[in-house]
VOBA-1610 file (N, C-alpha, C; in pm, whole numbers, padded with zeros to 5 digits, always signed):
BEGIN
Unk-01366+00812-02027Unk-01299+00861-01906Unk-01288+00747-01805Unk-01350+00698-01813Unk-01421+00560-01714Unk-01291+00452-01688Unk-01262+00421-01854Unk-01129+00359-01896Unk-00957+00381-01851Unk-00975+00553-01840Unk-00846+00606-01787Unk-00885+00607-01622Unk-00970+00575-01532Unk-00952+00580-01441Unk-00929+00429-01382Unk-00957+00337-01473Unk-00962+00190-01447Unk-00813+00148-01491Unk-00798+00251-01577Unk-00625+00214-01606Unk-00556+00220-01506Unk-00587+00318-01404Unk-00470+00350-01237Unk-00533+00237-01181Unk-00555+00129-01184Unk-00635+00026-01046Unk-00469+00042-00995Unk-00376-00003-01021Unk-00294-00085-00957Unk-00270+00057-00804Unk-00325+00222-00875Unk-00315+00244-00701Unk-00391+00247-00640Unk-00442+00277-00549Unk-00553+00278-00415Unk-00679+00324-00521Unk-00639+00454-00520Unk-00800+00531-00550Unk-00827+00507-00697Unk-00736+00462-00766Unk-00796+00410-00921Unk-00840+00253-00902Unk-00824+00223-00774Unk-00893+00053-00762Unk-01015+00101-00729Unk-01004+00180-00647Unk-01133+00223-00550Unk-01248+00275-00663Unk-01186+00345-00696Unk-01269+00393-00831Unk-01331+00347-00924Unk-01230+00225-00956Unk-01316+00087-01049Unk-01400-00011-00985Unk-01390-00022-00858Unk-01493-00066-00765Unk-01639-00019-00765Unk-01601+00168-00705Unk-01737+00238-00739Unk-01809+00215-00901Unk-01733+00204-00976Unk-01771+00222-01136Unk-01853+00016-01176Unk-01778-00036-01112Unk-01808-00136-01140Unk-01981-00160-01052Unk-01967-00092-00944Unk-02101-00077-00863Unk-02245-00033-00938Unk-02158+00101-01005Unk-02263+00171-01098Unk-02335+00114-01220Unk-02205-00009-01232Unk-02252-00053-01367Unk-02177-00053-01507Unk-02096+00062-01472Unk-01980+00093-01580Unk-01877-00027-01624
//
């Protein structure tokens, strides 16, 4: 799931999201 949300970076909240994920560790 992690993957399909890192796939949207290019908009806001799928960057934002790979940010948080990247925070977590993911």
């Amino acid at each position: 799931m992690a993957i399909a949300l890192v796939t949207g970076g290019s908009r806001g909240i799928g960057r934002a999201t790979a940010l948080l994920l990247a925070q977590e560790g993911y």
